[in-house]
One Martini backbone bead per residue (centre of mass of N, CA, C, O) as a GRO file, in nm:
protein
  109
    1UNK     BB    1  -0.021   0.791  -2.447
    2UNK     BB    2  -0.173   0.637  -2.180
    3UNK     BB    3  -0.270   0.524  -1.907
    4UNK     BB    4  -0.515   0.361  -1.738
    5UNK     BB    5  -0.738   0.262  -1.957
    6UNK     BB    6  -1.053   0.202  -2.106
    7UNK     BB    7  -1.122  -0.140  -2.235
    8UNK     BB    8  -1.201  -0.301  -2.464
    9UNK     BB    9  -1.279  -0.593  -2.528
   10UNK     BB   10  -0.985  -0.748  -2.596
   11UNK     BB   11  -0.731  -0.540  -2.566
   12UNK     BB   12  -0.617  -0.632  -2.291
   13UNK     BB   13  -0.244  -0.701  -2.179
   14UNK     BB   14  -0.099  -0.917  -2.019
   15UNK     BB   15   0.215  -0.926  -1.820
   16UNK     BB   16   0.420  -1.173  -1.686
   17UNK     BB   17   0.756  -1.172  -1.507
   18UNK     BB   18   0.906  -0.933  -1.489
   19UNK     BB   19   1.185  -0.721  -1.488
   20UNK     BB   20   1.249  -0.468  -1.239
   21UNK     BB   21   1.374  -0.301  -1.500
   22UNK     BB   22   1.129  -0.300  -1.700
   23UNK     BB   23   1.029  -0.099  -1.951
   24UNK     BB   24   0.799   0.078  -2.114
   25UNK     BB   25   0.918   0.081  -2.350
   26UNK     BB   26   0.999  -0.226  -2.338
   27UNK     BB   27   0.703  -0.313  -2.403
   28UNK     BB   28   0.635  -0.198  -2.658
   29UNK     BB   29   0.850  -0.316  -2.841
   30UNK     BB   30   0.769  -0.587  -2.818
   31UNK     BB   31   0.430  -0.504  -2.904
   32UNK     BB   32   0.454  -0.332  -3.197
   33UNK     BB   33   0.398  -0.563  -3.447
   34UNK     BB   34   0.048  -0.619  -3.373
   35UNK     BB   35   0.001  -0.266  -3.309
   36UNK     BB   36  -0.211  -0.041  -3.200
   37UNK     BB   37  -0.151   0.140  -2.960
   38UNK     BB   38  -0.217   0.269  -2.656
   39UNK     BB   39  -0.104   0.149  -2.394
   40UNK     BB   40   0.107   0.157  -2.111
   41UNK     BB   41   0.152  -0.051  -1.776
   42UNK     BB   42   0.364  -0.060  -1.533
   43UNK     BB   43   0.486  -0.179  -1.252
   44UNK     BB   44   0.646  -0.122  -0.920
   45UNK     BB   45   0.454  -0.165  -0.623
   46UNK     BB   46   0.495  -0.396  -0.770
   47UNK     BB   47   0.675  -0.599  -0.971
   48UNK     BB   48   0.635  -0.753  -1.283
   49UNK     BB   49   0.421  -0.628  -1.424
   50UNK     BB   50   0.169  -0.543  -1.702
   51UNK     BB   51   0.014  -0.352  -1.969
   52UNK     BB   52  -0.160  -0.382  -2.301
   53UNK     BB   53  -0.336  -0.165  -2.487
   54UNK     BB   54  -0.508  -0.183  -2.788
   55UNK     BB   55  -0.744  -0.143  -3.034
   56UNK     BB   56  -0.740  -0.411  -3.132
   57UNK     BB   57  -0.822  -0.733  -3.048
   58UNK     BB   58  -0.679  -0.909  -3.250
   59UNK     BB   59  -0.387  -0.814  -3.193
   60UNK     BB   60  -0.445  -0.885  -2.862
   61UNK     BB   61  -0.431  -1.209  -2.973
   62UNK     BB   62  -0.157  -1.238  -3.120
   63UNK     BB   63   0.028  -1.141  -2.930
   64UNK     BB   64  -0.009  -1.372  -2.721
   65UNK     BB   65   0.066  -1.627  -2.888
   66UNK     BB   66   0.342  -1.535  -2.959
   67UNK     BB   67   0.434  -1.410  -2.660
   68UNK     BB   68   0.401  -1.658  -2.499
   69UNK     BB   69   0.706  -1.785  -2.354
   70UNK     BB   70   0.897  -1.566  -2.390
   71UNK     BB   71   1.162  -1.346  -2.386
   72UNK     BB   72   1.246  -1.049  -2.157
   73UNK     BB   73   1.491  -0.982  -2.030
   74UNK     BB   74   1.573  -1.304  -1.934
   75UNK     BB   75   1.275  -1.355  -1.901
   76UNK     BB   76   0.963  -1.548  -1.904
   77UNK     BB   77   0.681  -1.459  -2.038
   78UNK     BB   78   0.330  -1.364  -1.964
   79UNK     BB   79   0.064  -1.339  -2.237
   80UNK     BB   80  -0.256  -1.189  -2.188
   81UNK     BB   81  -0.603  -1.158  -2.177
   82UNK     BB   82  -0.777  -0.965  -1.997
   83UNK     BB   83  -1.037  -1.011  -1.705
   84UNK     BB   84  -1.053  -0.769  -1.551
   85UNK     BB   85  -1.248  -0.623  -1.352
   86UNK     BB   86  -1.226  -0.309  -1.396
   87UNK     BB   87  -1.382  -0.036  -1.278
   88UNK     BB   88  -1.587  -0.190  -1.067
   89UNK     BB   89  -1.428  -0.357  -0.896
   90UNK     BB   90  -1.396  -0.649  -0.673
   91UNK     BB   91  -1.643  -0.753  -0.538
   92UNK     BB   92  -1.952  -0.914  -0.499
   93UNK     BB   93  -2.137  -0.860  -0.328
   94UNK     BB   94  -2.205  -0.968  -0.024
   95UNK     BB   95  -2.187  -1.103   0.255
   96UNK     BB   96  -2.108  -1.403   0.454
   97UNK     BB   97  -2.074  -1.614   0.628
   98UNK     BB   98  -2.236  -1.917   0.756
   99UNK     BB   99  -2.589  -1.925   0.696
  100UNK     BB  100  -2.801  -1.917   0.557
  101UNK     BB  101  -3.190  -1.849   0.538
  102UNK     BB  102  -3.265  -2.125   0.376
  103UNK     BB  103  -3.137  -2.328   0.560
  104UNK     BB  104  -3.107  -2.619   0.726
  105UNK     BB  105  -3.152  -2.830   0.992
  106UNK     BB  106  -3.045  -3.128   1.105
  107UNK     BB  107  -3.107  -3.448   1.256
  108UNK     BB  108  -2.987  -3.618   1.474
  109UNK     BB  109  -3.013  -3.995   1.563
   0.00000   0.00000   0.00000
């Protein structure tokens, strides 16, 4: 296992909720009854939440159904399809505020 894989759409699983002292091996056991896993990563700073990389969509649509909002170290955890940026993460295209140069502006009478 690797650490953050760019994986096929819909393999990559959110959990959020985390308690800051839950670990790799402990998401990895949470998560193990659904499928082969690729991957798992934890965040420290800031800590709460981390991801598990799936081989198969199907498995990690399983485990999202079954482990959303059940408890893992005494927290209720969020666990979803990740929908994240991807590799080329960021925000769309450029531009700024104010009006665009297409924008009409009306006469008040």
């Amino acid at each position: 296992m690797s650490g953050r894989d760019y994986a096929a759409p819909g393999c990559k699983v959110y959990i959020g909720n985390l308690d800051r002292d839950t670990s790799k091996s402990e998401v990895e056991d949470f998560f193990r009854d659904f499928g082969k896993i690729a991957s798992v990563w934890v965040a420290r700073n800031p800590p709460g939440f981390g991801f598990v990389t799936f081989e198969d969509p199907y498995d990690a649509k399983d485990a999202c159904k079954a482990l959303d909002k059940t408890e893992l170290n005494g927290r209720r955890v969020s666990v979803e399809v990740s929908h994240g940026r991807g590799k080329g993460g960021g925000r769309g295209g450029g531009g700024g505020g104010g009006r665009s140069r297409y924008s009409r502006s009306r006469s008040r009478s």
